[in-house]
DRENDO-1510 file (C-alpha; in Angstrom, 1 decimal, always signed):
<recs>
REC; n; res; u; v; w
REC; 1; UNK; +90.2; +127.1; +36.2 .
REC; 2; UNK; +93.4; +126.2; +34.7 .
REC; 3; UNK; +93.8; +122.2; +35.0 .
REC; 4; UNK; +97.6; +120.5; +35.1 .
REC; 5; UNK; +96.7; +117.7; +32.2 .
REC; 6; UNK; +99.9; +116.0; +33.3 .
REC; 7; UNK; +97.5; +114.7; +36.9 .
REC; 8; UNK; +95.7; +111.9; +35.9 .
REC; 9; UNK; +95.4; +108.2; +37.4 .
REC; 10; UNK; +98.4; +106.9; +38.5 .
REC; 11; UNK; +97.0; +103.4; +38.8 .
REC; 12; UNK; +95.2; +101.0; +36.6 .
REC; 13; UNK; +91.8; +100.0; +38.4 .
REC; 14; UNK; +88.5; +98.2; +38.2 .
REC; 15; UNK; +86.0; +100.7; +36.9 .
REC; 16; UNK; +88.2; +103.2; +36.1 .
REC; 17; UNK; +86.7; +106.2; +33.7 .
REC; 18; UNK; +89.8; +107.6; +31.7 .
REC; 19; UNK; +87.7; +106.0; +28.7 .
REC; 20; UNK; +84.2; +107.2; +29.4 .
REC; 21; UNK; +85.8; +110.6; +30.6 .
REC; 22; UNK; +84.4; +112.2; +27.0 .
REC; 23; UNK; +80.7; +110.5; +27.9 .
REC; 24; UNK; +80.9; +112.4; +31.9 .
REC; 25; UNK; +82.0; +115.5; +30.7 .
REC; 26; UNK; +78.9; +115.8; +28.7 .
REC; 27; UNK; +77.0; +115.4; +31.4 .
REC; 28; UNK; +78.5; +117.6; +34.2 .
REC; 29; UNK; +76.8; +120.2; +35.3 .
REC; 30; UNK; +77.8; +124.0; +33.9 .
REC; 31; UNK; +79.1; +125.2; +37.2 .
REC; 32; UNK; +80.5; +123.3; +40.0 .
REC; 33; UNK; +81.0; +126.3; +42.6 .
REC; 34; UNK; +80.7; +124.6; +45.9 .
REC; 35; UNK; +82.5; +120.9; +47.1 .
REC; 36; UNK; +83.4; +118.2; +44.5 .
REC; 37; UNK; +82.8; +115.1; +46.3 .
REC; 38; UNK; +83.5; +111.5; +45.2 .
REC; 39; UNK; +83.0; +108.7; +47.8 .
REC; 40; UNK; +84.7; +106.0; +45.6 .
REC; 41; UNK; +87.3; +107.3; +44.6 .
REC; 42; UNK; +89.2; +104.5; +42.8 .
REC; 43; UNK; +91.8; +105.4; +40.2 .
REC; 44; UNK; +90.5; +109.4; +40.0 .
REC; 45; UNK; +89.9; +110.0; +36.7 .
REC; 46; UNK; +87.3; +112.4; +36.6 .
REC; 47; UNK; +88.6; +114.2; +39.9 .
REC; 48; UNK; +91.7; +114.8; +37.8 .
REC; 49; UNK; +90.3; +116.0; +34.6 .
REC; 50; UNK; +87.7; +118.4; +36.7 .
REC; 51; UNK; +90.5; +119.3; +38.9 .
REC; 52; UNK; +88.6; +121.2; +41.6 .
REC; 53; UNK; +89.7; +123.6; +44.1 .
REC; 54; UNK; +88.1; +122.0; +46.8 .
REC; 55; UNK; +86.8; +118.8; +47.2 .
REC; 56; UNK; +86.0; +115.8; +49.3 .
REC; 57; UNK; +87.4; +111.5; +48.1 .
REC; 58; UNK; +87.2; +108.4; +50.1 .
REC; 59; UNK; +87.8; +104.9; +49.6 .
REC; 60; UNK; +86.6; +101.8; +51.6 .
REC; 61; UNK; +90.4; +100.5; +50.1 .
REC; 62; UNK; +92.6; +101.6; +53.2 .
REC; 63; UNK; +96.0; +100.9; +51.0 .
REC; 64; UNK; +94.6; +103.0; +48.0 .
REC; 65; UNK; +94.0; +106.0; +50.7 .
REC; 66; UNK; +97.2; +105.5; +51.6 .
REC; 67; UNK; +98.8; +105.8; +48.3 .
REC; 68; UNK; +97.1; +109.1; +48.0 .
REC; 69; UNK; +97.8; +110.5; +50.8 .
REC; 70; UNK; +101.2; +109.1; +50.4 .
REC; 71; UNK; +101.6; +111.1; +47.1 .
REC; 72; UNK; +100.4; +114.4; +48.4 .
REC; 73; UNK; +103.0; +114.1; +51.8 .
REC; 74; UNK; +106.1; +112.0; +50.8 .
REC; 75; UNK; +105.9; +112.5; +47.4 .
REC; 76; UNK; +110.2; +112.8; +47.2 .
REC; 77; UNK; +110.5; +109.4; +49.8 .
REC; 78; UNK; +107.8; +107.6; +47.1 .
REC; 79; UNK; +109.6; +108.1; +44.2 .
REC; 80; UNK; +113.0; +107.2; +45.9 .
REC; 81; UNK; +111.2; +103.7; +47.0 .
REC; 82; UNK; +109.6; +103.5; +43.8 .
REC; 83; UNK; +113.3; +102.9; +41.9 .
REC; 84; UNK; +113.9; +99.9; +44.0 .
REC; 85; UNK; +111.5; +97.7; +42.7 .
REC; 86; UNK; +112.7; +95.3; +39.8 .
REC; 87; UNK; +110.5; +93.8; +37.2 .
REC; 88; UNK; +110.7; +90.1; +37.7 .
REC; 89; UNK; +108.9; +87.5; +38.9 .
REC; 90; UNK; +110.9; +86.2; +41.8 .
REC; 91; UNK; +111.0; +89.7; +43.0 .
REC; 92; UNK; +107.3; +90.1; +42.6 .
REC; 93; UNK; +106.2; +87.6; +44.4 .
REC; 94; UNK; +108.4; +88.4; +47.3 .
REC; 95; UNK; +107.2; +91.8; +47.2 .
REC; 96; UNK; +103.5; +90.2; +47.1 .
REC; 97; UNK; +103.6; +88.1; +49.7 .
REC; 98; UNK; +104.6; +90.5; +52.1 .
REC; 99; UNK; +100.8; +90.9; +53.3 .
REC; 100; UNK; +101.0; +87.1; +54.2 .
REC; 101; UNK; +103.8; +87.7; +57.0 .
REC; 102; UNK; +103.8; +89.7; +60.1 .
REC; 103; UNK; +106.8; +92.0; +58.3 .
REC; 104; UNK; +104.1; +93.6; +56.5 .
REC; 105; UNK; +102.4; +95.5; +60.0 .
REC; 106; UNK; +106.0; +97.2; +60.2 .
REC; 107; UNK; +106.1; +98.9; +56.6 .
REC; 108; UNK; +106.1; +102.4; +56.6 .
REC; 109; UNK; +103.1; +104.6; +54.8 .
REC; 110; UNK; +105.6; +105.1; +51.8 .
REC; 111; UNK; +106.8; +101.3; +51.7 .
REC; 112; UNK; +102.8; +100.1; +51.7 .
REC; 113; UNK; +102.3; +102.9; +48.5 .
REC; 114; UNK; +105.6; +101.7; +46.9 .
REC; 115; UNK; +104.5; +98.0; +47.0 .
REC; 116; UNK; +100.6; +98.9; +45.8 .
REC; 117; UNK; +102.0; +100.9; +42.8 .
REC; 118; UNK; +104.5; +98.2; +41.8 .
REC; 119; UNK; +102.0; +95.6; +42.1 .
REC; 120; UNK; +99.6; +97.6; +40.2 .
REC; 121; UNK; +102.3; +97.8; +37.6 .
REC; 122; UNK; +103.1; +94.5; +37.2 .
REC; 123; UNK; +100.6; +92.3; +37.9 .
REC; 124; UNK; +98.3; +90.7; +35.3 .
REC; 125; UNK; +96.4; +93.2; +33.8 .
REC; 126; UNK; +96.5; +95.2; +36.0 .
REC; 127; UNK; +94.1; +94.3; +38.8 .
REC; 128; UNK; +93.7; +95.0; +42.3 .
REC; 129; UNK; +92.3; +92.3; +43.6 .
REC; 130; UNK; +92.3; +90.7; +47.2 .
REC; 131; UNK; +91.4; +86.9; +48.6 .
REC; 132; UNK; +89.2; +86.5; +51.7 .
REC; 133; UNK; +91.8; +87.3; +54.2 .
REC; 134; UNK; +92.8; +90.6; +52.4 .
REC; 135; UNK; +95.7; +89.2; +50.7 .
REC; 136; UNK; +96.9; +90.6; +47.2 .
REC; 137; UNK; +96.4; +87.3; +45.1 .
REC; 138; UNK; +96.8; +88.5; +41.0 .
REC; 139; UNK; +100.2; +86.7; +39.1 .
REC; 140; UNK; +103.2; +88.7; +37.8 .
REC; 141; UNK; +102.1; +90.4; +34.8 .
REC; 142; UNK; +105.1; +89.5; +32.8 .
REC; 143; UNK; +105.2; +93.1; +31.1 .
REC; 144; UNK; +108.5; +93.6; +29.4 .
REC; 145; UNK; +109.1; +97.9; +30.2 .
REC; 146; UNK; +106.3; +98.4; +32.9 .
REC; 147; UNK; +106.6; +102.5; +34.2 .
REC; 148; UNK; +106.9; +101.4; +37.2 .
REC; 149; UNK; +108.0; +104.9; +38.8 .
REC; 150; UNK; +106.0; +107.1; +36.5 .
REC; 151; UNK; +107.1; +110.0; +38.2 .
REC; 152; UNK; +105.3; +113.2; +36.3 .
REC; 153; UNK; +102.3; +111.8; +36.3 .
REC; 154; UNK; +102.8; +111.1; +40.5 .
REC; 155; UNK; +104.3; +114.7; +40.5 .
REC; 156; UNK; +101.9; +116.1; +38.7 .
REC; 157; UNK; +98.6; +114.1; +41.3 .
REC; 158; UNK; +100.4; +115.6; +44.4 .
REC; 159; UNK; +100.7; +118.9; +42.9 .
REC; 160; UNK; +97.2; +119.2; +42.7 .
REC; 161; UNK; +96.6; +117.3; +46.1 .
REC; 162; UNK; +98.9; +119.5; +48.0 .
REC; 163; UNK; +97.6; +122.8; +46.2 .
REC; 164; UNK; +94.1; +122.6; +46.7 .
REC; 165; UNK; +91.6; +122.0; +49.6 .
REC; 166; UNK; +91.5; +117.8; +49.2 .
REC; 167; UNK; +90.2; +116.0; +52.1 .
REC; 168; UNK; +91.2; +112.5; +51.8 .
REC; 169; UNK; +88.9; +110.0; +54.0 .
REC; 170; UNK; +88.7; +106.1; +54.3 .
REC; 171; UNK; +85.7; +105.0; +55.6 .
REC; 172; UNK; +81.6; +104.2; +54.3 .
REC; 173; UNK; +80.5; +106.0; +51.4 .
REC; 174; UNK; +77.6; +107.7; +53.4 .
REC; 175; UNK; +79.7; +109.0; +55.6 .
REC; 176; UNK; +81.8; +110.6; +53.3 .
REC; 177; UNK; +79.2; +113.0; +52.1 .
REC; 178; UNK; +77.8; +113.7; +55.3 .
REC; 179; UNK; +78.7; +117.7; +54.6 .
REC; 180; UNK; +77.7; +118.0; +51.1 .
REC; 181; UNK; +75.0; +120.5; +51.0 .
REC; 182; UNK; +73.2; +122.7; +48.6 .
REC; 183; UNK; +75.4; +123.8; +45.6 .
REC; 184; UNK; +78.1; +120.7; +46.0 .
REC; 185; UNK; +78.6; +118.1; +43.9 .
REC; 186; UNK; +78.8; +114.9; +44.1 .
REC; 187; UNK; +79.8; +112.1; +41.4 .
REC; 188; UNK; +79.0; +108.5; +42.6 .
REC; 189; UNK; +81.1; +105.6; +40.9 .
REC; 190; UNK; +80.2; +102.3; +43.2 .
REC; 191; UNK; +81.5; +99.0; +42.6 .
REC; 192; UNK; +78.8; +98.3; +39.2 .
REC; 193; UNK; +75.7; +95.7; +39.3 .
REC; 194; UNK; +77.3; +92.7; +37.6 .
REC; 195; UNK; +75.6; +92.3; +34.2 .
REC; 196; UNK; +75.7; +88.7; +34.2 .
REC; 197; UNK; +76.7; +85.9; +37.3 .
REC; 198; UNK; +80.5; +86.0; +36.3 .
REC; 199; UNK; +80.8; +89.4; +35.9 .
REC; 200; UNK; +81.1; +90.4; +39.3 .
REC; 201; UNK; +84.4; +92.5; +40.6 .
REC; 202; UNK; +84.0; +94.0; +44.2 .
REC; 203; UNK; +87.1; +92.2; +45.2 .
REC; 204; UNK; +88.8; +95.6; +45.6 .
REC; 205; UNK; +88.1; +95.7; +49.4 .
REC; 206; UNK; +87.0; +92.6; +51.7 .
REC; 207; UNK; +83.4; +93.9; +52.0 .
REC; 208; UNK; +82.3; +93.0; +48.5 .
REC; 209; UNK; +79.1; +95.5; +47.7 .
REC; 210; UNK; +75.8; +93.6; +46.6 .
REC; 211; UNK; +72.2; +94.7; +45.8 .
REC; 212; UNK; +71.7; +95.6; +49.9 .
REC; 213; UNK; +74.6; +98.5; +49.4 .
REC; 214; UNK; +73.1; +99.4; +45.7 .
REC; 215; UNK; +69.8; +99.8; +47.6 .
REC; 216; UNK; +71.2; +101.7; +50.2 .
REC; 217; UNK; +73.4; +104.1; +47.8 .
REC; 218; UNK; +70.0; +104.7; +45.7 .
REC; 219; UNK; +68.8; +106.0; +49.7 .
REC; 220; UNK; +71.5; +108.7; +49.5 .
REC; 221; UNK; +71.4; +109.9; +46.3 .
REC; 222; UNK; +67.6; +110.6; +47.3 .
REC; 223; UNK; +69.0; +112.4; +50.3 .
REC; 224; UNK; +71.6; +114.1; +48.4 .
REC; 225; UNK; +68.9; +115.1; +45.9 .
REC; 226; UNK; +66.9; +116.5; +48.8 .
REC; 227; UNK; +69.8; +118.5; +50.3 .
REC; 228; UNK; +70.1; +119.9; +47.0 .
REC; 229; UNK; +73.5; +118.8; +45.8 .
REC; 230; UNK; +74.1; +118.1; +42.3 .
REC; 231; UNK; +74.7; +114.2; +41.8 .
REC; 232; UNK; +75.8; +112.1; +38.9 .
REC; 233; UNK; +76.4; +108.5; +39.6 .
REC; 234; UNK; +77.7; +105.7; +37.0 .
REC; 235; UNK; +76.5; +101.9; +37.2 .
REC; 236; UNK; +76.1; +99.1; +34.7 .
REC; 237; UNK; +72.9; +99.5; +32.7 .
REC; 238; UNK; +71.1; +96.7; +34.0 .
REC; 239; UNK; +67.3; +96.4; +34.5 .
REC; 240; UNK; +68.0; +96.4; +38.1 .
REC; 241; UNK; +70.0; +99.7; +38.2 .
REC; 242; UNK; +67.7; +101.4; +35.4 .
REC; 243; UNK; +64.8; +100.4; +37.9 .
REC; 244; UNK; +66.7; +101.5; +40.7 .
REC; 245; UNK; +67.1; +104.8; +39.8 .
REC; 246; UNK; +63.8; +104.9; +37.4 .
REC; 247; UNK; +62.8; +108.7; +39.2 .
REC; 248; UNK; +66.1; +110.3; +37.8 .
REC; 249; UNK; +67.3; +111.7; +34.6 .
REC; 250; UNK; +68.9; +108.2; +33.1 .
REC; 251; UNK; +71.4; +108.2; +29.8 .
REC; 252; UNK; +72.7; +105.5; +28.4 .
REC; 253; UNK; +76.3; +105.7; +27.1 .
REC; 254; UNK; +79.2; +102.7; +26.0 .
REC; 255; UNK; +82.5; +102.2; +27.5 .
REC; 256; UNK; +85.4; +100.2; +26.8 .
REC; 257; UNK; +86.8; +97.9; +30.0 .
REC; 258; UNK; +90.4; +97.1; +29.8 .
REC; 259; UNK; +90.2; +94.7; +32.9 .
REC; 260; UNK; +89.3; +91.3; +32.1 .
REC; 261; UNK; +91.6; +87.9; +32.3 .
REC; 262; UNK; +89.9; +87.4; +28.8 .
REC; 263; UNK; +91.1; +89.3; +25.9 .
REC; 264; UNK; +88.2; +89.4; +23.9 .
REC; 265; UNK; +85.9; +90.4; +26.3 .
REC; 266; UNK; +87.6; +93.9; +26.9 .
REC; 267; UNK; +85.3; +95.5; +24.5 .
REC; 268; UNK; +82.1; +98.4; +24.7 .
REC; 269; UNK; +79.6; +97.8; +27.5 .
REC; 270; UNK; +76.4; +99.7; +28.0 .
REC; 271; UNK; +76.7; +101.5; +31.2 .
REC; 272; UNK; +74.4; +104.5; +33.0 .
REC; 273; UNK; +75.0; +108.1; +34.0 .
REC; 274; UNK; +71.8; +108.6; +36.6 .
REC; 275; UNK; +71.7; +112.6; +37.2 .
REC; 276; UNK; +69.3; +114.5; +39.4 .
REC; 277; UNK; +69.6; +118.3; +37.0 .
REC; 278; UNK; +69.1; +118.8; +33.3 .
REC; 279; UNK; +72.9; +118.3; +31.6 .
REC; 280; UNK; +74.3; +121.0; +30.1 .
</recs>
């Protein structure tokens, strides 16, 4: 399959593999004929480097589904909203706050995706992050040349969205792999066990994802496992995960995070890839 290595995230996010993507594709199986499915999506990175011809994403994130599915059917009204934006902070914040006022229930699909991407530009760090009431709450970024528009990398993700068979779903994790069967595959990237009290980012989405949801993901990879779909999930090596998933195939590899408000502790983390086959 011949991959367009121009597609690849066109947001910064929490968790995001583009730097463990050497690690993963170690570890993928040798063929992936059936359905590539990925319940937490997130940023896509491995979806764009494996690029398959038909697969299944979701997202709890309702305004990151939109985005996608923004990109794959209004790609030219994106990018035209996209060149609006400016790169300052009164601007930002008024672009910001829009999820505080009742304006915001009136923005089009494209205007929600064009306000997410810029945000995701410009913000601090950027971090999509949310307070209790769903609002976007992360500072101007202060970045001097920010590519905001980016627009072959965007052209290049809804290329490969609108030329393959992509369902795009927004709902429970569970239920997004409720037709993977034996043959499909499925790589798992949750919201990670925190690896110490502070540590802790599920702020992505209102519903936060603690040690009940890990249990319950644990659940469906048994289930997947006994439907006989491939699985590979990624989670923080703590002893909770490593005891979690103690009846599967467990390596540890390092990864650098790039999202943390303090500079020094961006740095290599231990993190699992849990596998029900022998890697290649």
């Amino acid at each position: 399959m011949v991959t367009n290595k121009v597609a690849q995230p066109f947001l910064k996010w929490a968790g995001g593999k583009r730097q463990l993507l050497p690690e993963i594709r170690k570890y993928l199986p040798e063929e992936m004929t059936g359905t590539y499915y990925e319940p937490f999506i997130g940023a896509g990175a491995v979806l764009f480097d494996v690029q398959p011809s038909k697969a299944v994403i979701n997202d709890i994130n309702s305004e990151l589904v939109n985005t996608y599915l923004t990109i794959r059917d209004h790609i030219e009204e994106l990018l035209s909203d996209l060149r609006k934006h400016e790169n300052n902070s009164d601007y930002f914040y008024e672009i910001r706050d829009l999820d505080r006022k009742p304006i915001y229930q009136e923005l089009s699909d494209v205007e929600r995706a064009s306000r997410l991407i810029f945000l995701n530009k410009t913000c601090f760090n950027g971090l999509f992050r949310v307070n209790k009431k769903g609002q976007f709450n992360v500072p101007f970024g202060k970045y001097k040349n920010p590519n905001i528009v980016n627009e072959d990398v965007v052209r290049a993700v809804h290329d490969y969205l609108a030329n393959n068979d992509v369902t795009i779903l927004n709902g429970d994790f569970a239920d997004a792999v409720a037709t993977a069967k034996k043959g499909d595959f499925v790589y798992i990237d949750p919201p990670y066990d925190p690896v110490s009290t502070t540590s802790s980012f599920t702020s992505y989405s209102l519903d936060g994802f603690g040690r009940d949801e890990q249990e319950r993901l644990r659940d469906l990879v048994v289930d997947l496992d006994g439907r006989g779909c491939k699985v590979l999930l990624s989670n923080s090596a703590t002893k909770y995960i490593k005891d979690l998933y103690k009846n599967f195939q467990i390596e540890i590899v390092g990864a650098t995070r790039s999202i943390n408000s303090v500079a020094s502790k961006r740095g290599k983390i231990d993190e699992v890839l849990v596998m029900n086959y022998e890697p290649k």
